[in-house]
N, C-alpha and C positions, 0 to 999 in steps of 0.2 A: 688698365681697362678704361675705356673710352667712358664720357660723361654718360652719352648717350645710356650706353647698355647699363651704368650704374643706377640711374635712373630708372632702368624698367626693373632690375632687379629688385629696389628697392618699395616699387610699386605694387609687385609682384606679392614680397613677404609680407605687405602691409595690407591687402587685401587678404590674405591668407588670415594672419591675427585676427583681421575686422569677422571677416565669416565663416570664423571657425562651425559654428555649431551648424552652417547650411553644410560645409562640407561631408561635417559627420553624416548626416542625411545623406548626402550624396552615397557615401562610403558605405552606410545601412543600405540603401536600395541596391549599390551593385553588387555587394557582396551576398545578399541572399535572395533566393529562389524564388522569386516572387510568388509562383503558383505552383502546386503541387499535383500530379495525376491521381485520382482514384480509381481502380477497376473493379466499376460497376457489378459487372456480371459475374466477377470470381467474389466478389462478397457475399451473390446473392444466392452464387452458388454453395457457399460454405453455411452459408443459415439454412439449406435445405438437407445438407447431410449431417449436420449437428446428430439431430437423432441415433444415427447409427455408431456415434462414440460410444467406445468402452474398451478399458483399459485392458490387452492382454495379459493375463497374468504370469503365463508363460513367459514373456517376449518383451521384457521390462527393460532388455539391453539396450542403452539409444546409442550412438553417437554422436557428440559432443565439440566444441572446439576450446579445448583447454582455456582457460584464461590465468592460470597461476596453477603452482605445484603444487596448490595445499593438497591432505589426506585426509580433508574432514569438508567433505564434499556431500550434498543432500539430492538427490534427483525432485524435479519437480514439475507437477502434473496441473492441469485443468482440473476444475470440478467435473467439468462436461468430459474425459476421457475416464475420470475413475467413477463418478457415480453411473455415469451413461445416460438414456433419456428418460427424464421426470418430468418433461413437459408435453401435451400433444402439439404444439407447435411453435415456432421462432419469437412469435407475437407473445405469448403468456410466458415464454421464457425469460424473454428481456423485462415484463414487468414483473415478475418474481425477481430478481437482478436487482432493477432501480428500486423497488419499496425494501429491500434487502441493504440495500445502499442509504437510503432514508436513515433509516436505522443506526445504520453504523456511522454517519456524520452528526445525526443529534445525540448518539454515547461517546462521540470522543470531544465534539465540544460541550455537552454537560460536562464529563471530567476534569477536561479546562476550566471550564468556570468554577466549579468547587473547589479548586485546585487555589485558583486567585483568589475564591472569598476564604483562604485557609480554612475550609470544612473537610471534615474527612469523612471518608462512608462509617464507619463507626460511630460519630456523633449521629448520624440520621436514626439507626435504629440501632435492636441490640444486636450482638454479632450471630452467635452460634447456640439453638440450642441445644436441647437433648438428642432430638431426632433428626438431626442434620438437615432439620428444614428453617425456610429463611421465613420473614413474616412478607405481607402483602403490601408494606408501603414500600413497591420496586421503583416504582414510577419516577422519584425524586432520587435516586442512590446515581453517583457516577458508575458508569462501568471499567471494570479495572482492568480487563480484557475484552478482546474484541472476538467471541465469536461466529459459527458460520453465520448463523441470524442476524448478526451485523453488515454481510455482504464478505467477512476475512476469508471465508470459507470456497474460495473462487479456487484457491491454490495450496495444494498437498503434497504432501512428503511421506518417502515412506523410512520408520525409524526403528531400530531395534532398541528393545526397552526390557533390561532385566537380565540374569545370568540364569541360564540360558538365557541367550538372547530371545525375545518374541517381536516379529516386524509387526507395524500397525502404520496406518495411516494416519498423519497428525497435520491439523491445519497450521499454516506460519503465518504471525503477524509480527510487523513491523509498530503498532500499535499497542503490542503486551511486553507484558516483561514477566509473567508467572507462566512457567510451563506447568501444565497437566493431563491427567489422563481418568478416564474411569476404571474406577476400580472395585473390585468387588469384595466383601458383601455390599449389594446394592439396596441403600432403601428407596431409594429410584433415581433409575438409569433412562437415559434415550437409548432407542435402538440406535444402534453403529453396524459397519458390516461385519467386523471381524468379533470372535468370542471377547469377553471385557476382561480385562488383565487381573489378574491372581497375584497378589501381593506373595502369599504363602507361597510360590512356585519358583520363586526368584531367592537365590540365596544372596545377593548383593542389596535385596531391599532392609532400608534400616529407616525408621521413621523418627523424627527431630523432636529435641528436647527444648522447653520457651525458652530458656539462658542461650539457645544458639543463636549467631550471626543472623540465618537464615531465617528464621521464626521472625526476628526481631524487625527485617527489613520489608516483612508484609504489610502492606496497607489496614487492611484488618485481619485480624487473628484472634484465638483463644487459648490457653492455658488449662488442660482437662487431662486428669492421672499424668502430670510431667510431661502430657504430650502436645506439641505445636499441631492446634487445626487452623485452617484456612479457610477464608471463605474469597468466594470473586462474584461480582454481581453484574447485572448490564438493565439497562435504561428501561428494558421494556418486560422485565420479569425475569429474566431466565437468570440462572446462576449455577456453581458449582461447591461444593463443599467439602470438606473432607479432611483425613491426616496431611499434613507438610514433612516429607520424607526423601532423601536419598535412596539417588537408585543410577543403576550403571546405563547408558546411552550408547548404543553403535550406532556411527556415525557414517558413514559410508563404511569403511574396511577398518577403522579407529574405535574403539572402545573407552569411554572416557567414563568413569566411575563419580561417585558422591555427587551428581547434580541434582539438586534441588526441585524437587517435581510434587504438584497438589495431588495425591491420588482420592479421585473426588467419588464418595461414597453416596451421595446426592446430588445430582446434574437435573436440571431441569431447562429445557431448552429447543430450537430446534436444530442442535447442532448435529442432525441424523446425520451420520456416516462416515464420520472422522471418529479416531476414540478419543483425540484431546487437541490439544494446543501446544505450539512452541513460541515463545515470544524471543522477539528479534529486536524488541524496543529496547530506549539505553540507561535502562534502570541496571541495577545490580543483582537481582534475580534473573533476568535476562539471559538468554545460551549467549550470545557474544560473549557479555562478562564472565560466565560461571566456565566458559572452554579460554580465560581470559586471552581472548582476539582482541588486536587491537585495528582488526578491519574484518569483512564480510562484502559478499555481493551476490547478487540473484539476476537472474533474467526470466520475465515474465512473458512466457508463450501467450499467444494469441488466445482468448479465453475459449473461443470455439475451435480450437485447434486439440488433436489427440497427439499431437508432441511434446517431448518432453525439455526440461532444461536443469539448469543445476543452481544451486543457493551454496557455496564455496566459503568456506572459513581462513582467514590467513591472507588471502588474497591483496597485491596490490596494484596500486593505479596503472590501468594500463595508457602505454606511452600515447595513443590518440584519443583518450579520453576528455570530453567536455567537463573541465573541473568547476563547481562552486562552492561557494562556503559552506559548510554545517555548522551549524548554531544551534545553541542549548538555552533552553526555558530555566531559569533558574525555580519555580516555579513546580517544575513536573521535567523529571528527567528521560521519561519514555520515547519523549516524542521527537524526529528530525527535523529542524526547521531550517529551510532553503535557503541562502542569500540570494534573492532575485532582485534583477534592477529592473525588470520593464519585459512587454512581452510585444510581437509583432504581427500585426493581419498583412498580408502580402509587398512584406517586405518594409512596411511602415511602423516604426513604434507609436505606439501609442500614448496619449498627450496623459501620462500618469506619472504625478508626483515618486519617486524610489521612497519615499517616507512611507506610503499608501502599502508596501509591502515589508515592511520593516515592524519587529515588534520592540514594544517601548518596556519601558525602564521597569512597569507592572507587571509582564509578562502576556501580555495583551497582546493580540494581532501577530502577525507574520505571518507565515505558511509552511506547513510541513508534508514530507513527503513519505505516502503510505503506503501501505500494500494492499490493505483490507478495504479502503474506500476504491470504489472505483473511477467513479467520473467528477472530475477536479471541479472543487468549488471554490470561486471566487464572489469576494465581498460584492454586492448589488450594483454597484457604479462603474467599477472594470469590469464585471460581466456587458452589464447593457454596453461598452465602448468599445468589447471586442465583438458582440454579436453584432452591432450595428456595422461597424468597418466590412465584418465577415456579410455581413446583406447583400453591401455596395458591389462585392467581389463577385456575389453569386444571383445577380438581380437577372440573368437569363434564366435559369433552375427554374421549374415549378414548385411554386409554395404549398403544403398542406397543413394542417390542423396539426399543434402539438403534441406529443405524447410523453403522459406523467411528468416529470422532470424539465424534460426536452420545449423549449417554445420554439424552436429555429429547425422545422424540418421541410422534408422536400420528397418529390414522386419524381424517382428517376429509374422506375420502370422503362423509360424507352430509354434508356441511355444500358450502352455499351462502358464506356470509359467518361469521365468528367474532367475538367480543371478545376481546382477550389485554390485560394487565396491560401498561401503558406501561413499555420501558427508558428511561433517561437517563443522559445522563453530568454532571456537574456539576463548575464550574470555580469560582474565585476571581470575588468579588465579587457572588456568587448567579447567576452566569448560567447557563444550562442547555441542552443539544442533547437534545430527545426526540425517539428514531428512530421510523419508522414502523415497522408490524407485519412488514411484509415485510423490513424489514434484518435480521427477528433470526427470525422463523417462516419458513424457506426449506423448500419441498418438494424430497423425496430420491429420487421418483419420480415417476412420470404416473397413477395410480392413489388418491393423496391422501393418502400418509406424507408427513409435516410433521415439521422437528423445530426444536428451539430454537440455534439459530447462533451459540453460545457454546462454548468449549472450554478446559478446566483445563491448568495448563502447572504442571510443578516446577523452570523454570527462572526466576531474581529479576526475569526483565524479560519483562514484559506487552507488550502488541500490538493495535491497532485496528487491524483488518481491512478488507479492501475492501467486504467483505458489509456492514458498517455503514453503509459511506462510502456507497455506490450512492444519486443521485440528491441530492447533497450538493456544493455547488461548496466544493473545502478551498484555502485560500488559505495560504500560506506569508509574511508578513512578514518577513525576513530581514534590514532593516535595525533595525526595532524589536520582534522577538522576539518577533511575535504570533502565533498560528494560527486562521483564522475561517471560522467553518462557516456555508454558507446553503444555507438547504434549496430545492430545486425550481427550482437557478440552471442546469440542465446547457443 
């Protein structure tokens, strides 16, 4: 080889070393999609039929696009296709939504925090009386579950519960780890739609003794005639109470006996229209553990959509899957927390330390990813650097007035279709989920306010919301601590 060519070769790799980190940039911009379509007019159209959901009861058969063999598979609905309409219109629905949302991010970081100053809800007050009522200082208790009045309550399942089997609607959260149901005799129940469960009806119901495993791994509990009660509390008053008992679970077509279930004697709440809870968090009361999975995944339909999807046990990574890390709070074992490096407004990452999403050695900070929260909070300083980038992108839009949550909205009533600047989240090893337009430009009425579906939180832990997930199969790895996102799997 001639001096010549040695020379530029050597020029060449030496300029490459020197700017490395401009190239990576380069490499970020051309490998993703800088801008994203939104269409306008089928959003605006989908917020004006909202009204007319409701679930046939008939006609529950969907079809599906398999994503594993498993045989403990859960169908899974909208609130808006099984409750139907409880709003008069698009606008009071979305704020019923975000103050519902409210809710459910100041109960799951109070829990974190009580969690770090090691308090338990038992030291705040006493647990269980006589009457299966709780006392009035709720205001200060963690919530130990999340739900519909937390916002969990977007998405349901339908489960059989008892020998004979009896099917009921049960809300899923990724948040809990106590499954429950109402059960009767009631000394007060919420209205639900379906009749409230009869323990006496079921010859597989058997109620728990305090020496059990299960009694012992409740957060609070009591000890009354040799029998394990429960209690589960949330932020803003509501709670559930009752025996801690085994009882048999159909599953889709699988029948899975002795799981651990609150049948709650005392509900107070507004958890109208589910009969209970299944928790999907990664405690040891938890359906993962108790069916011991060592994976799971769901896919969240469009919250205004009357279609259906599935929540799948057993399952694993499918081969085009966006994988990142799952991390555990040593702290509080419920909750999933994301390895994220960095996130991107149209194609740019943004100038954020990967420390800024990382949690520390206290159990403080990171971000986990839910089911029950809807719209991802992020700590005050990456909020305001991704909404300011998101401005720059969208500085032709008309600007309008905030709404609730939302400071970043816009009047795209004349608009047909739009361009908005690509979000992204970005993991270890370069890989990358970009959402579409509609996870993060959701409409706040039927008239064509638009706003940006991000929301600043001043508490150290961060939150991916359902509104991102929608249309996203999220897979849960649990024996090798993965989380893998595939788009367009529901």
């Amino acid at each position: 080889m001639c001096s010549h060519h040695r020379s530029r070769l050597f020029f060449i790799f030496f300029f490459l070393a020197l700017h490395s980190s401009v190239f990576s940039r380069i490499l970020l911009e051309s490998s993703v999609t800088t801008t994203s379509i939104l269409d306008v007019a089928d959003s605006i159209r989908i917020t004006k039929d909202t009204s007319s959901f409701r679930l046939n009861q008939l006609e529950e058969e969907h079809t599906h696009s398999p994503t594993s063999s498993s045989s403990f598979s859960l169908e899974l609905h909208s609130r808006a296709s099984v409750r139907g309409a409880e709003h008069s219109d698009y606008k009071s629905l979305t704020l019923a939504r975000l103050n519902r949302d409210s809710a459910r991010v100041k109960s799951l970081t109070t829990r974190l925090d009580l969690s770090l100053n090691n308090i338990k809800s038992a030291d705040l007050k006493p647990v269980i009386n006589t009457m299966y009522t709780t006392t009035e200082e709720q205001d200060i208790e963690a919530p130990l579950i999340s739900g519909t009045t937390q916002g969990s309550g977007e998405y349901f399942t339908r489960v059989g519960i008892g020998n004979p089997a009896r099917e009921v609607y049960m809300v899923l959260d990724t948040g809990s780890d106590v499954n429950w149901l109402q059960c009767a005799p009631c000394a007060e129940c919420y209205h639900q739609t379906e009749p409230i469960f009869e323990p006496a009806s079921s010859s597989s119901y058997a109620t728990l003794s305090c020496d059990t495993p299960q009694c012992n791994a409740l957060e609070v509990s009591e000890c009354r005639n040799a029998t394990c009660l429960y209690e589960v509390s949330y932020g803003d008053g509501s709670y559930t109470v009752g025996d801690f008992a085994t009882e048999t679970l159909t599953i889709g077509s699988s029948s899975v006996q002795n799981v651990a279930v609150g049948c709650g004697h005392s509900n107070e709440g507004l958890f109208v229209g589910a009969a209970g809870l299944l928790g999907l968090g990664g405690g040891l009361l938890a359906l993962p553990s108790q069916l011991n999975m060592t994976s799971f995944s769901y896919c969240l339909v469009d919250r205004d959509s009357d279609s259906a999807s599935t929540v799948e046990f057993g399952t694993s990574l499918p081969p085009d899957a966006v994988v990142a890390p799952l991390l555990r709070n040593h702290q509080l074992d419920t909750f999933y927390y994301l390895g994220l490096t960095g996130i991107s407004v149209g194609g740019e990452l943004l100038q954020i330390p990967q420390s800024s999403f990382e949690m520390d050695e206290a159990g403080s900070g990171g971000i986990i990813i839910d089911s029950g929260t809807a719209v991802t909070r992020l700590q005050t300083g990456i909020y305001n650097l991704l909404r300011d980038s998101f401005l720059k992108g969208t500085s032709d839009l008309v600007r309008v007035t905030g709404v609730a949550m939302f400071d970043t909205c816009y009047d795209l009533s004349a608009k047909t279709t739009i361009e908005v600047p690509t979000v992204a989240f970005h993991f270890p090893g370069g890989k990358m989920l970009a959402l579409p337009a509609k996870n993060y430009m959701i409409p706040v009425d039927s008239v064509g306010t638009f706003c940006l579906a991000f929301a600043p939180t001043a508490s150290s832990l961060a939150i991916i919301g359902n509104v991102q997930q929608q249309g996203t199969r999220v897979t849960f790895d649990l024996a090798n601590s993965f989380i893998g996102f595939s788009s367009n799997k529901c």
